[in-house]
Backbone as JSON, one array per atom type, in Angstrom:
{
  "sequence": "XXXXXXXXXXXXXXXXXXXXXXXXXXXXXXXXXXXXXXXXXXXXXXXXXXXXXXXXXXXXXXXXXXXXXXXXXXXXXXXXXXXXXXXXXXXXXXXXXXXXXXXXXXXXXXXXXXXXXXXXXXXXXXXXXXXXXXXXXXXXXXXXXXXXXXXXXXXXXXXXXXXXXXXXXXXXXXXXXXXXXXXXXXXXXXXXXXXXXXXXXXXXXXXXXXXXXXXXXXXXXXXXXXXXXXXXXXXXXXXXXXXXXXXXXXX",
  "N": [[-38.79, 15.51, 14.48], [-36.32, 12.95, 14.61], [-32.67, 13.48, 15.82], [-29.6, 12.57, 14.41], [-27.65, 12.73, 16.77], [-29.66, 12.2, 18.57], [-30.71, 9.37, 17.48], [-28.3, 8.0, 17.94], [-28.05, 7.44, 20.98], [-30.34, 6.13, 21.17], [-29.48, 3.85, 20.15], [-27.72, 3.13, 21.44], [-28.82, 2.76, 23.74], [-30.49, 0.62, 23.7], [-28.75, -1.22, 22.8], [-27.15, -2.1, 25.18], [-29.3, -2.23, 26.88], [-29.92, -4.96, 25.69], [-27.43, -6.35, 25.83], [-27.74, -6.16, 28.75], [-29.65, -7.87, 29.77], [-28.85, -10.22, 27.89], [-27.09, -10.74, 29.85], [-28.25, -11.32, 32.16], [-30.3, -13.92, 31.69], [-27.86, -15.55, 31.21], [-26.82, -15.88, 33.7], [-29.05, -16.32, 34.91], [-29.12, -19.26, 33.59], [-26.88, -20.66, 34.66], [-27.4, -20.05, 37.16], [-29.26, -22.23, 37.53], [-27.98, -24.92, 36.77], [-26.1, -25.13, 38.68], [-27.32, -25.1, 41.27], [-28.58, -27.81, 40.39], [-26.11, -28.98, 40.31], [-25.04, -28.56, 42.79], [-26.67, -30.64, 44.37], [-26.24, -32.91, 43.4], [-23.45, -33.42, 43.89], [-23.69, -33.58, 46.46], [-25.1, -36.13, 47.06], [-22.46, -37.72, 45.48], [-20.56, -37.79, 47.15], [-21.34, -38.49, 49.7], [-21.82, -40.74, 49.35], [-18.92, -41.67, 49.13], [-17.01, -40.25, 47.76], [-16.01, -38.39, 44.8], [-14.85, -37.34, 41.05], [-15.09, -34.01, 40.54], [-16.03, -31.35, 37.93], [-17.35, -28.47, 38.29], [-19.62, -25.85, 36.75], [-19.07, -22.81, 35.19], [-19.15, -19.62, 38.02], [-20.32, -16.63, 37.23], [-18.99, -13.72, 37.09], [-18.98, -9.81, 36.61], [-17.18, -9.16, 34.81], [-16.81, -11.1, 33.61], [-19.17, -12.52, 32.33], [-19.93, -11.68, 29.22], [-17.75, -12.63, 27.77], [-17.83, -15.63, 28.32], [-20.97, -15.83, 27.78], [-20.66, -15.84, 24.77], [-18.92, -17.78, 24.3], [-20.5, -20.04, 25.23], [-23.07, -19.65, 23.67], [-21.56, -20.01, 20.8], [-21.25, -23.17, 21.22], [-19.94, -26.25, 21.94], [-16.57, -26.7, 20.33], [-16.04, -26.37, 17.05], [-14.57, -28.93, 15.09], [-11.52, -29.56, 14.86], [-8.98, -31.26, 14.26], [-7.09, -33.76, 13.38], [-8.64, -36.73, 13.06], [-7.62, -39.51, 13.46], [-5.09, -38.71, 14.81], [-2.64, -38.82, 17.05], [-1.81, -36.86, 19.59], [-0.22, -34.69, 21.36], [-0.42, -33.29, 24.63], [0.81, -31.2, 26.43], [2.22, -29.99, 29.28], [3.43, -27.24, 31.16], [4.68, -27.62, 34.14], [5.77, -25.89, 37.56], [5.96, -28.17, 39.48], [7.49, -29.84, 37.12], [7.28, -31.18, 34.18], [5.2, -32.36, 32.12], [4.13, -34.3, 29.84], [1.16, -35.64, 28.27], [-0.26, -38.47, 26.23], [-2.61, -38.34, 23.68], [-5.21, -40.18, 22.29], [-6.86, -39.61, 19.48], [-8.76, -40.95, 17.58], [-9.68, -42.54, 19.63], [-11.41, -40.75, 21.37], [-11.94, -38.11, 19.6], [-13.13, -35.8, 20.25], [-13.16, -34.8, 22.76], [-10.28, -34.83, 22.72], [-9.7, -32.82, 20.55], [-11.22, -30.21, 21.65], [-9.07, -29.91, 23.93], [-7.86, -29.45, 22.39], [-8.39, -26.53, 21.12], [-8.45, -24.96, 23.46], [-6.33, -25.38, 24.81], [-4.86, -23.71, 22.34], [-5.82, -21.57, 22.69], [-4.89, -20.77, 25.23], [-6.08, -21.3, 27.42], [-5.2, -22.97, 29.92], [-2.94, -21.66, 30.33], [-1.08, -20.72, 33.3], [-2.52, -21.38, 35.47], [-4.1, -23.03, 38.1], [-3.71, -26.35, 39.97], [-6.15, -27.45, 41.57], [-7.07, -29.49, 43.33], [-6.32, -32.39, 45.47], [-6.55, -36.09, 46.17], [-6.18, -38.1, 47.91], [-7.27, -40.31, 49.26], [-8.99, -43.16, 49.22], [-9.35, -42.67, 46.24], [-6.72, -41.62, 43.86], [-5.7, -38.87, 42.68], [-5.08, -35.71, 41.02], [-6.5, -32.6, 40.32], [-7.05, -30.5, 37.87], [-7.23, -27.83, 35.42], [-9.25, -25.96, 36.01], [-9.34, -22.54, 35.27], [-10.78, -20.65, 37.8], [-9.42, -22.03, 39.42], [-10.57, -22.78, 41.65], [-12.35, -24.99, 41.05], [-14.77, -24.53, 40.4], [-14.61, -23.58, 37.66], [-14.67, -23.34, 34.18], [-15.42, -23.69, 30.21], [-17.45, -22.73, 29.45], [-18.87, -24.3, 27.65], [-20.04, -27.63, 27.23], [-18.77, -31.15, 26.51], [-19.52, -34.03, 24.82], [-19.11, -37.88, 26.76], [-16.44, -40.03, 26.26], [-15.07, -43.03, 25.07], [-15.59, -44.86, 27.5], [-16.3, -47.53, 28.24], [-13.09, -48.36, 27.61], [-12.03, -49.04, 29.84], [-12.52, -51.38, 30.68], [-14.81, -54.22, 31.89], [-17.1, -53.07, 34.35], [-17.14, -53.98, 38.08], [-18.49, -56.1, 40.81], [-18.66, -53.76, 42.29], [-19.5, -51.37, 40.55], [-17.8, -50.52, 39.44], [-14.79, -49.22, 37.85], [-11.02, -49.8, 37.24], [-8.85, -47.42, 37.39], [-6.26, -47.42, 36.0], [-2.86, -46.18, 37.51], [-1.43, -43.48, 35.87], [-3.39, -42.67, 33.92], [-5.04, -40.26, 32.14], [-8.2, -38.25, 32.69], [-11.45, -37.14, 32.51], [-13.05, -34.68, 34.37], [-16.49, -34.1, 35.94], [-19.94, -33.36, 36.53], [-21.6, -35.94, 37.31], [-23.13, -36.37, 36.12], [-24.08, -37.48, 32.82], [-22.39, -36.12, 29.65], [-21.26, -33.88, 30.71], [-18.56, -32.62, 30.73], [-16.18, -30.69, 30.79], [-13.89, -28.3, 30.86], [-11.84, -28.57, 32.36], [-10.07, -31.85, 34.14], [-8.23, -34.68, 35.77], [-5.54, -36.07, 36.7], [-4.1, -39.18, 37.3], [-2.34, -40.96, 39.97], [-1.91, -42.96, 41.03], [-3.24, -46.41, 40.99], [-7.1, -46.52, 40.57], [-10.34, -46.9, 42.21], [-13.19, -46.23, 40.33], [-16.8, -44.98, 39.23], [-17.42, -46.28, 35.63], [-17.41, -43.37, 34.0], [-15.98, -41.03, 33.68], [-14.05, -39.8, 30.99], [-11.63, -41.87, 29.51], [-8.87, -39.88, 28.87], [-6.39, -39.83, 28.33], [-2.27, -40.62, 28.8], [-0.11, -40.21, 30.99], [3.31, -39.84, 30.72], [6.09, -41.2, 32.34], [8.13, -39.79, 33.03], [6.48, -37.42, 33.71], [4.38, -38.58, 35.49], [6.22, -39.51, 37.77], [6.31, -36.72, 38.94], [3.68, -36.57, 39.43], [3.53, -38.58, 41.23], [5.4, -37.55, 43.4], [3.66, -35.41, 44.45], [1.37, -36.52, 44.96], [2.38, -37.92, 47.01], [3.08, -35.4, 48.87], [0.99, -35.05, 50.16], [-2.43, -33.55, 51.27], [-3.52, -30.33, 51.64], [-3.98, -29.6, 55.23], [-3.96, -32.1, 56.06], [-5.63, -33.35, 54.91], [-7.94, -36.28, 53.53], [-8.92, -34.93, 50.87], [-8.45, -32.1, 48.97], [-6.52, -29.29, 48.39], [-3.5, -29.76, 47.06], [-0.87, -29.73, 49.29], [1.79, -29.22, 47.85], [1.78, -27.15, 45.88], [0.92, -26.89, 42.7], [1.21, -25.4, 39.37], [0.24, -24.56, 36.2], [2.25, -23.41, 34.19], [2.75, -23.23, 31.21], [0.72, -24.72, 28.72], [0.27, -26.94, 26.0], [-1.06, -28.26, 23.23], [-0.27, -30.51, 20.43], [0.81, -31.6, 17.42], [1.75, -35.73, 16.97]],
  "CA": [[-37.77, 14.78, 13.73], [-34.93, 12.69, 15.46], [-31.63, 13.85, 15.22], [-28.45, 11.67, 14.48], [-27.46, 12.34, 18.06], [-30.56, 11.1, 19.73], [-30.62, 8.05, 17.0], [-27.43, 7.06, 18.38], [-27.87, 7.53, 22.09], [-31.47, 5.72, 21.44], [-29.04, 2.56, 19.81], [-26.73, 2.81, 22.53], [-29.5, 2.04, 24.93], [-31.2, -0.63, 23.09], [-27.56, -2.47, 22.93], [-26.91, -1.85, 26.48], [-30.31, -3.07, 27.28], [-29.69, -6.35, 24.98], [-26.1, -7.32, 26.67], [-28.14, -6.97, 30.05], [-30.61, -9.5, 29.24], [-28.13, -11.47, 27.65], [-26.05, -11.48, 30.87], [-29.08, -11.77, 33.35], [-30.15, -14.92, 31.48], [-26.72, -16.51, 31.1], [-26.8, -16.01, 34.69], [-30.3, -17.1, 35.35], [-28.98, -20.6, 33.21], [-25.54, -20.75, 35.57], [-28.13, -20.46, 38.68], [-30.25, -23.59, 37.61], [-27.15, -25.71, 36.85], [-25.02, -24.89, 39.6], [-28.64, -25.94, 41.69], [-28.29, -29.71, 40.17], [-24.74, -29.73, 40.36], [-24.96, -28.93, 44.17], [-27.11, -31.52, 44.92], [-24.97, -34.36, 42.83], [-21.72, -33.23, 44.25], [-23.83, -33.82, 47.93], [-25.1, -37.4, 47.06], [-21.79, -38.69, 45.54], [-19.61, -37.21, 48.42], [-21.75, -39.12, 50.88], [-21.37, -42.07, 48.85], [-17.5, -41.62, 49.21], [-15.9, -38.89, 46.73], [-15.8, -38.73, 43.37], [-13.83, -35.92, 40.99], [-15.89, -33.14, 40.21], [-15.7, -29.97, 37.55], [-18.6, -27.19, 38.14], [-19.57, -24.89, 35.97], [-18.69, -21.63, 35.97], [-19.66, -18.56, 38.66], [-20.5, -15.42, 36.21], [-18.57, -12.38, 37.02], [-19.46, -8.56, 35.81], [-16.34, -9.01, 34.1], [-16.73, -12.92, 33.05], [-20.03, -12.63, 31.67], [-19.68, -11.8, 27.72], [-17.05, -14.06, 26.96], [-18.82, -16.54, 28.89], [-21.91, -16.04, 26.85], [-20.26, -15.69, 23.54], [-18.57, -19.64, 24.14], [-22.0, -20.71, 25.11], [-23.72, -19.52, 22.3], [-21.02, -20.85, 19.89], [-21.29, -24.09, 21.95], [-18.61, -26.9, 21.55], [-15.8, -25.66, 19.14], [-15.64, -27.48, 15.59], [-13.65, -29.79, 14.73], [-10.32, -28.67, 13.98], [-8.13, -32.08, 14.02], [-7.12, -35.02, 12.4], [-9.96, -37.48, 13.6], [-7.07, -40.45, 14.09], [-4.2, -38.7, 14.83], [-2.22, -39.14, 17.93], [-1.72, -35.64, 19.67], [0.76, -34.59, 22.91], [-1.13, -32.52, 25.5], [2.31, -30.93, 27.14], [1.79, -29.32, 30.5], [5.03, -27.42, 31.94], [4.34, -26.84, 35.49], [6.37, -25.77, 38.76], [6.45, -29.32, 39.47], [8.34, -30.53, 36.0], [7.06, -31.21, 32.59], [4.27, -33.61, 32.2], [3.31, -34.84, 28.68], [0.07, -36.6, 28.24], [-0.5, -38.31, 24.85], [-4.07, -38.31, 23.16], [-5.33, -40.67, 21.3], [-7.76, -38.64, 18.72], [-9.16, -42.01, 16.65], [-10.78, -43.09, 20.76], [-11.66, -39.27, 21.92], [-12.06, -37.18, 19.16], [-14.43, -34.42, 20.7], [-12.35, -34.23, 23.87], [-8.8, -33.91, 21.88], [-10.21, -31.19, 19.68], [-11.52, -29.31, 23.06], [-8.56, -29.56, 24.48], [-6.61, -28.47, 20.97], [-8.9, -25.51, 20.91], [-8.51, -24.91, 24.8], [-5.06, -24.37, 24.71], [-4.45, -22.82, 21.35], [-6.49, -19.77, 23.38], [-3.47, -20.1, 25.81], [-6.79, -21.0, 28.7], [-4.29, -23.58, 31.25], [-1.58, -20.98, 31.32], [-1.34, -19.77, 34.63], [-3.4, -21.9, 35.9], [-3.36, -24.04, 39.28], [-4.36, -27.55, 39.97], [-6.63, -26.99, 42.82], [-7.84, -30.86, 44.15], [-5.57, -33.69, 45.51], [-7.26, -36.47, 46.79], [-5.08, -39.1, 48.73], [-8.1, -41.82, 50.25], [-10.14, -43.94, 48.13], [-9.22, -42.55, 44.94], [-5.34, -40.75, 44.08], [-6.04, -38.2, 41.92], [-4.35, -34.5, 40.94], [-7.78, -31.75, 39.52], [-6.7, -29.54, 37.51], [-8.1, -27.73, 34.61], [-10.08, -24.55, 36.37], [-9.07, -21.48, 35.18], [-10.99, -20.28, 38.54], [-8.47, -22.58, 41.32], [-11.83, -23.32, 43.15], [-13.14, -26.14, 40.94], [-16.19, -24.07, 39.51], [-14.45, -22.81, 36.13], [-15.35, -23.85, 33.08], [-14.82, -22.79, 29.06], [-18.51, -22.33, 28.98], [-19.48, -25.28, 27.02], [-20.01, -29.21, 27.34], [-18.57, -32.14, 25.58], [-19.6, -35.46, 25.02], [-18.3, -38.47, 27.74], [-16.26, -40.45, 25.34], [-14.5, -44.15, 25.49], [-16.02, -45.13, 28.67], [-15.94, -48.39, 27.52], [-11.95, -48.74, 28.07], [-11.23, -49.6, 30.76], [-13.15, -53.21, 30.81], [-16.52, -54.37, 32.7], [-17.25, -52.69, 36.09], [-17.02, -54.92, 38.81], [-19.9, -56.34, 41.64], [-19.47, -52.83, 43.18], [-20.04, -51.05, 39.3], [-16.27, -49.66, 39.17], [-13.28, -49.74, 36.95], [-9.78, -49.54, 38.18], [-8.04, -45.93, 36.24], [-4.49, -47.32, 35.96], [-2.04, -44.86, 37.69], [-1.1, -42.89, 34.5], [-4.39, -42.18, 33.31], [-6.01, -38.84, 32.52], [-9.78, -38.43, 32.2], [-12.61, -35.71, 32.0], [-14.03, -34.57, 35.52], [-17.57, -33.55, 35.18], [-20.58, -33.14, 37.47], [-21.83, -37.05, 37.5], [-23.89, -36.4, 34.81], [-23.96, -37.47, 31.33], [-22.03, -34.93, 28.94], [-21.34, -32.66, 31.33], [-17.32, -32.64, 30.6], [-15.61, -28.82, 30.49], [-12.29, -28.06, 30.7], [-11.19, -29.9, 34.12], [-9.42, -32.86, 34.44], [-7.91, -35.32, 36.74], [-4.69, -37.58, 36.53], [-4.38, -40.59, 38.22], [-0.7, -41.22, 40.29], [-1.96, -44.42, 41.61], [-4.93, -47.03, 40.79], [-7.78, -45.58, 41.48], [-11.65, -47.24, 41.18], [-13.96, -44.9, 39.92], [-17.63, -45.51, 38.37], [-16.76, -45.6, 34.34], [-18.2, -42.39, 33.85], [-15.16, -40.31, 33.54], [-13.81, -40.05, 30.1], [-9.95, -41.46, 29.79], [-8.66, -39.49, 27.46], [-4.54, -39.68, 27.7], [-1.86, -41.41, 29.34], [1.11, -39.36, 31.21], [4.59, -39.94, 30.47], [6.93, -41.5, 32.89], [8.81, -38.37, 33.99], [5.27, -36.58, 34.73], [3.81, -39.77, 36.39], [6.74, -39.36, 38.87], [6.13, -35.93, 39.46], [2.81, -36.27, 40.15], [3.67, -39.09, 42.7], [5.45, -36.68, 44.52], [3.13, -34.5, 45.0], [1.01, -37.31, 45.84], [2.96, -38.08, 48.38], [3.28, -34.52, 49.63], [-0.68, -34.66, 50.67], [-3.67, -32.01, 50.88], [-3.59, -29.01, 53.13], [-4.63, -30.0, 56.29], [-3.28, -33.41, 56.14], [-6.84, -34.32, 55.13], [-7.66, -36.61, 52.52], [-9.19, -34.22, 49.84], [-8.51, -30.76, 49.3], [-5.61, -28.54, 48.17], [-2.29, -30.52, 47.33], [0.21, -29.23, 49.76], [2.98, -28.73, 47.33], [0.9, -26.47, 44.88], [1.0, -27.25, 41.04], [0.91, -24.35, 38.76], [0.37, -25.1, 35.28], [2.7, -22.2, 33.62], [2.33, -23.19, 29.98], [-0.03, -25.85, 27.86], [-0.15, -26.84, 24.23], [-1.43, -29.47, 22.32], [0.67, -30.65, 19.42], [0.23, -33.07, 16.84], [2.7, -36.15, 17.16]],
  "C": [[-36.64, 14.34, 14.68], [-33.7, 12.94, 14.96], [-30.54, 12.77, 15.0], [-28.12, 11.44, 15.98], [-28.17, 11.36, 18.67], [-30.92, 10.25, 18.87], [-29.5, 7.4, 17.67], [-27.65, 7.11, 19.56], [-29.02, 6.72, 22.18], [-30.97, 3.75, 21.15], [-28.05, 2.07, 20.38], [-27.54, 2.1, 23.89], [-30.2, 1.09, 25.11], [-29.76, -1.77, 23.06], [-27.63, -2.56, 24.15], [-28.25, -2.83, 27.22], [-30.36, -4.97, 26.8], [-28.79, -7.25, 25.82], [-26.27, -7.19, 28.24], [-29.12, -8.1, 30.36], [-30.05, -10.41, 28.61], [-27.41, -12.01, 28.74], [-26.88, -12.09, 31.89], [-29.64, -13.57, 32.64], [-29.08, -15.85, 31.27], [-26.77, -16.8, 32.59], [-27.45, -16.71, 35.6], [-29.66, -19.04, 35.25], [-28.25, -21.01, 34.42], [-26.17, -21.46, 36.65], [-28.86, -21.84, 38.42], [-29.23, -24.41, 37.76], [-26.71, -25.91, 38.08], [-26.01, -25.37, 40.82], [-27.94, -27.66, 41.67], [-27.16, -29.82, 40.56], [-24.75, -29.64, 41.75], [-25.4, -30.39, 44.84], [-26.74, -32.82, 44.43], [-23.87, -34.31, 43.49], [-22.59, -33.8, 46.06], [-23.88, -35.21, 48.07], [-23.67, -37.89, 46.92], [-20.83, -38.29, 46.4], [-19.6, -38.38, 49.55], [-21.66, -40.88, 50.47], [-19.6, -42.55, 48.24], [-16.87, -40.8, 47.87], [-15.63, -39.17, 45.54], [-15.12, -37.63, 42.52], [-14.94, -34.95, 40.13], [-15.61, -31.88, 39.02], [-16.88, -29.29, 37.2], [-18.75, -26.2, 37.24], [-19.29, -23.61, 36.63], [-19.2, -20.23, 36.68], [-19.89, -17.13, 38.06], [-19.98, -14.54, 37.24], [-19.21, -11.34, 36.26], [-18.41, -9.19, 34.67], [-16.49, -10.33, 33.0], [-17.82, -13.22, 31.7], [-20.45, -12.8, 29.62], [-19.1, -12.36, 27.15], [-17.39, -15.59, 27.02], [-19.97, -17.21, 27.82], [-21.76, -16.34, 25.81], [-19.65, -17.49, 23.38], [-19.87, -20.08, 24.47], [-22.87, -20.28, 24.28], [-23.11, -20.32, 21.08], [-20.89, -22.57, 20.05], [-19.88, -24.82, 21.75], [-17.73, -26.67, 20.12], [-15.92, -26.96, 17.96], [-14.7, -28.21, 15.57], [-12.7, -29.2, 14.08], [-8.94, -29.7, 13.96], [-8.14, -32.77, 13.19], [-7.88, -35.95, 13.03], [-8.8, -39.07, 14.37], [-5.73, -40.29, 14.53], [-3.97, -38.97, 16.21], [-1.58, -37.39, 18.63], [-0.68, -35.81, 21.31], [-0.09, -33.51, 23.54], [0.36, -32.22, 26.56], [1.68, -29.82, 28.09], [3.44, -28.62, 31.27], [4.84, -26.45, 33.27], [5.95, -26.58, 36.42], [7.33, -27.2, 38.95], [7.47, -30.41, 38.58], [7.14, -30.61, 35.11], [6.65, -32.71, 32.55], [3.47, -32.85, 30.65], [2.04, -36.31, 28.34], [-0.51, -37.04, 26.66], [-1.95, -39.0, 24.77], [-4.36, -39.06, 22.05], [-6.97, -40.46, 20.21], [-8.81, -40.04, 17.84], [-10.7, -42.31, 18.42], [-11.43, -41.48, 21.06], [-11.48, -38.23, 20.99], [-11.96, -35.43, 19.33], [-13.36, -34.04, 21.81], [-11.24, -34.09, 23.31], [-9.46, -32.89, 21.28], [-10.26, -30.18, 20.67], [-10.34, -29.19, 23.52], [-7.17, -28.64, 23.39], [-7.08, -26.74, 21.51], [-8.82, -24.42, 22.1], [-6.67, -24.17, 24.53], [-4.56, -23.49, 23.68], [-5.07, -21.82, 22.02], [-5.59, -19.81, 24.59], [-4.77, -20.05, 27.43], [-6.04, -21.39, 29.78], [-3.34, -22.59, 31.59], [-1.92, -19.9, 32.08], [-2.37, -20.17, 35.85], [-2.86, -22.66, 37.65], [-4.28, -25.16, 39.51], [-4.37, -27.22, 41.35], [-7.37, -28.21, 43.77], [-6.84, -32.04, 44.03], [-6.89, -34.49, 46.24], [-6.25, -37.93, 46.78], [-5.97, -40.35, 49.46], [-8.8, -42.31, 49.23], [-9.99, -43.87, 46.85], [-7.81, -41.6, 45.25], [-5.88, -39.67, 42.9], [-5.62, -36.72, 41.87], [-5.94, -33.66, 39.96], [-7.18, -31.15, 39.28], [-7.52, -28.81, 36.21], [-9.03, -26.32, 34.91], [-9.22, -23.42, 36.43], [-9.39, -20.49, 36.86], [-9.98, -20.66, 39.69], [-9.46, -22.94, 41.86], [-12.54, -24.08, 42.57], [-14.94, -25.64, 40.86], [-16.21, -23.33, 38.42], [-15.03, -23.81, 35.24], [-15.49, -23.35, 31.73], [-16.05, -21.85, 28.28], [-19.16, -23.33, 27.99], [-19.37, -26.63, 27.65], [-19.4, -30.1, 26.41], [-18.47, -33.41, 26.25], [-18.99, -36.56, 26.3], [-18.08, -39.33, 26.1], [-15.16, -41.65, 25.9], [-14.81, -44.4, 26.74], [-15.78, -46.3, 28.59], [-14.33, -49.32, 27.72], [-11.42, -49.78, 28.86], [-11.87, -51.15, 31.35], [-14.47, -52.56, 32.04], [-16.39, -53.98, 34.27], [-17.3, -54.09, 36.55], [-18.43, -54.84, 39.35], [-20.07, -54.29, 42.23], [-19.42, -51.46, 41.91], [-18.69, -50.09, 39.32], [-15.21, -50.05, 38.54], [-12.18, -49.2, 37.63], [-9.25, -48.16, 36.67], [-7.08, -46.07, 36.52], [-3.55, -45.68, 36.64], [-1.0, -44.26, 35.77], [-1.86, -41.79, 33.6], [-4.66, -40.91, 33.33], [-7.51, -38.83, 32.09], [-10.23, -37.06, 32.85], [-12.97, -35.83, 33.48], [-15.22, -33.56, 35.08], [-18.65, -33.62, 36.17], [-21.56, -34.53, 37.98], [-22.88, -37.11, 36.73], [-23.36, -36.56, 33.68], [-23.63, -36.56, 30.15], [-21.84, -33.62, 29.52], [-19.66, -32.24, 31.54], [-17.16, -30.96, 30.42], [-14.66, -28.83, 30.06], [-11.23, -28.89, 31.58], [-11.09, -31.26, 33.59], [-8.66, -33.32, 34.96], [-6.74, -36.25, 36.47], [-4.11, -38.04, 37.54], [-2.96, -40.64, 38.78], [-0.96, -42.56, 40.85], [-3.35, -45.01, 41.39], [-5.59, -46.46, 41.4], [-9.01, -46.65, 40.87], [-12.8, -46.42, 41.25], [-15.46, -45.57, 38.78], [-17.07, -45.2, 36.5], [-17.49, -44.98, 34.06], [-17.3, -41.02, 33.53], [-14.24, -40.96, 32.2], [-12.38, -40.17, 29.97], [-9.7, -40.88, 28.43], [-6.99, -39.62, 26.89], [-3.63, -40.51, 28.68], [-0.32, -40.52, 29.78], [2.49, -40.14, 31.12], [5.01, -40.35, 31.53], [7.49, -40.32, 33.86], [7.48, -37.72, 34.53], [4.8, -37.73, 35.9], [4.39, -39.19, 37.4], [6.74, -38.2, 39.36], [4.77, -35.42, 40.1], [3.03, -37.27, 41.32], [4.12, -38.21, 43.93], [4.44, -35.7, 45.27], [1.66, -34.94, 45.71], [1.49, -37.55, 46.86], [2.98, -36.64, 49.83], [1.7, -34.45, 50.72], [-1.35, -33.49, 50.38], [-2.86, -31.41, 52.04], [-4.19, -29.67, 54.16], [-4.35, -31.42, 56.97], [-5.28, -34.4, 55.94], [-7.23, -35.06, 53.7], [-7.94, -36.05, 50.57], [-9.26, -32.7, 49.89], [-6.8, -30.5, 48.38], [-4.44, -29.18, 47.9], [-1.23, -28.91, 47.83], [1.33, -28.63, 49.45], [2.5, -28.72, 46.08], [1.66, -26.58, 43.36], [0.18, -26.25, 40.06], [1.17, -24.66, 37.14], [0.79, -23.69, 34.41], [2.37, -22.57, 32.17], [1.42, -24.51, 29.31], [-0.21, -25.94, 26.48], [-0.29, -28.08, 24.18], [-1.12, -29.33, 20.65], [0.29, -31.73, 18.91], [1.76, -34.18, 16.65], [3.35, -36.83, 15.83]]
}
């Protein structure tokens, strides 16, 4: 006869066994992706630089919450479908508001509602300037190294925008702009994103989703201006941007 004890010590090891096979396959998935995404991030590099956001590197620690957003996949819908929303960022650098227009980008406002109501940007650091060919501020990785991620995908959305690519299949991203960085694949959007301090042309493939305010604009110029680490054209901005708090508000 089994006793209560060894029933529970027999359902302790059957969980235990479960949430390691749940983590070794989350892990397994991670490893295939993170595969493709290497070898995209190599092509469009060599075909001059484009803005990237990787999925994310599983930790012991990382793993279950990880899994638990990728199981629930992209969060529900929890807005007004045409409202007009503020995406408020209050970094180091000053206080940059980006407004959302929910009627063009639904899926990505919602994500990013749902994103910060869990309080993920604060504390965060925008970890990719890029000063040649394209101007551009990355931010968005909970990790700093541009392979975080909330654990899910969403849609590319309004692509469309910004008018007809040109002969060499590129749209200009007004300095202002913010849009989705994603692995140069189709729906492969996270949490990361990129705003623009100066025209930039970029295949339309990156989703715009908002438009920064005046006062942020000029604070990301500066820090455009400050350059990368190294004085090289992509990499680290020099005069580091720490995103202390984030909310998304309805306007």
């Amino acid at each position: 006869m089994v006793t209560s004890d060894q029933r529970r010590r027999q359902l302790a090891r059957d969980k235990y066994a479960r949430q390691q096979q749940r983590r070794a396959e989350a892990q397994r998935r991670t490893k295939r992706r993170n595969t493709v995404i290497a070898a995209s991030l190599a092509v469009v590099l060599a075909a001059g630089g484009a803005v990237y956001a990787s999925v994310q590197f599983l930790g012991d620690d990382d793993a279950k919450s990880t899994e638990n957003e990728a199981a629930t996949g992209e969060p529900k819908m929890a807005i007004e479908a045409k409202g007009t929303y503020a995406f408020a960022l209050k970094t180091n650098e000053g206080d940059i508001t980006v407004e959302m227009d929910a009627a063009k980008t639904p899926r990505t406002v919602n994500s990013f509602k749902h994103l910060a109501d869990k309080k993920y940007f604060d504390g965060t650091k925008c970890h990719r300037l890029t000063t040649a060919g394209i101007f551009v501020l990355q931010c968005g990785d909970p990790e700093g190294t541009g392979m975080g991620g909330p654990g899910y995908t969403i849609p590319d959305e309004n692509l469309d925008a910004l008018g007809k690519p040109g002969a060499d299949g590129k749209v200009t991203y007004k300095a202002g702009t913010v849009a989705m960085a994603n692995t140069g694949q189709p729906g492969t959007g996270g949490s990361q994103f990129f705003l623009v301090y100066k025209d930039s042309k970029l295949p339309p493939q990156y989703t715009p989703f908002g438009t920064i305010d005046a006062a942020g604009l000029k604070a990301m110029q500066k820090v455009g201006a400050a350059g990368a680490d190294g004085g090289q054209g992509d990499g680290a901005p020099k005069k580091p941007v720490n995103i202390e708090k984030a909310t998304v508000t309805a306007k």
